[in-house]
C-alpha positions in Angstrom: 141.3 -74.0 16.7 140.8 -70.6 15.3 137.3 -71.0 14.2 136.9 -72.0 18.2 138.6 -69.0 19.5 136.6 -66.8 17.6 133.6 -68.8 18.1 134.9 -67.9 22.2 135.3 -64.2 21.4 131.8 -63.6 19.9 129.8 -65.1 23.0 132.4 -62.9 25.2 131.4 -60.3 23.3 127.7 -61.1 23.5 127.6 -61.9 26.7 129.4 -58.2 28.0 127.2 -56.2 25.8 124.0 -58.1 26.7 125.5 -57.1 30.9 126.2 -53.7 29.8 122.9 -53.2 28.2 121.1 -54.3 30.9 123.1 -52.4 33.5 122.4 -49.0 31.7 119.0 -49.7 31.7 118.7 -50.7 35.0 120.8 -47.8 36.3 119.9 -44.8 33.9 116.5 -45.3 32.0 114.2 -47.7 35.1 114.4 -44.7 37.6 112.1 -42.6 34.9 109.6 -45.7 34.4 106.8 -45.6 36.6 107.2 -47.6 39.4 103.9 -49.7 38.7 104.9 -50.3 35.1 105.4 -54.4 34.1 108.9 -53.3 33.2 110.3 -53.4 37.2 109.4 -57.2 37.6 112.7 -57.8 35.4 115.4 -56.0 37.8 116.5 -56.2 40.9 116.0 -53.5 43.3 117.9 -50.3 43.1 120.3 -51.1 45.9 121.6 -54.0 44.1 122.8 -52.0 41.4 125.4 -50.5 43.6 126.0 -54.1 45.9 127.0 -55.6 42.8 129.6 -54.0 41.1 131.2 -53.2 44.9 131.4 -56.9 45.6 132.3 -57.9 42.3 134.8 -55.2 42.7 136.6 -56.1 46.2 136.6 -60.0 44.8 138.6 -59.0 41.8 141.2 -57.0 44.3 141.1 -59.8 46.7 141.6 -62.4 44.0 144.5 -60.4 42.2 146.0 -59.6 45.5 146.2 -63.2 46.1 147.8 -64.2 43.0 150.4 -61.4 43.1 151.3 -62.7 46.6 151.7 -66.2 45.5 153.6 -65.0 42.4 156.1 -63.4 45.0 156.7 -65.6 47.0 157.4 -68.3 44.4 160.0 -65.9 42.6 161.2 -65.5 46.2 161.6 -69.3 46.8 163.3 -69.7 43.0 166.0 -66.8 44.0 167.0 -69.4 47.3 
């Protein structure tokens, strides 16, 4: 089981640093790369790099709002 978890960590790891690689390309080096340069064809547009992490952002909040509700209101219905 131990070999497995940190089997699970590595490709966690991997698989944030490959996301934060390409995010600080994408966000900090591409707008200083010609526009008609081969690189481009492997990113999204520029506006995407801001819709992204907003919506990813308002899930999570909306997601952990959710749980901390239903975590009330089954301590509530224990308490009763």
């Amino acid at each position: 089981m131990e070999l497995a978890d940190r089997a699970i960590g590595f490709l966690l790891s991997l698989v944030s640093l490959s996301i934060f690689t390409y995010y600080t390309f994408w966000v900090i080096i591409l707008p200083f790369v010609d526009s008609d340069h081969f690189i481009h064809q492997y990113f999204l547009p520029q506006e995407f790099a801001i819709l992204i992490p907003v919506f990813a952002g308002v899930a999570l909040l909306s997601l952990l709002c959710i749980f901390v509700g239903f975590v009330m209101l089954k301590s509530k219905k224990k308490k009763t």
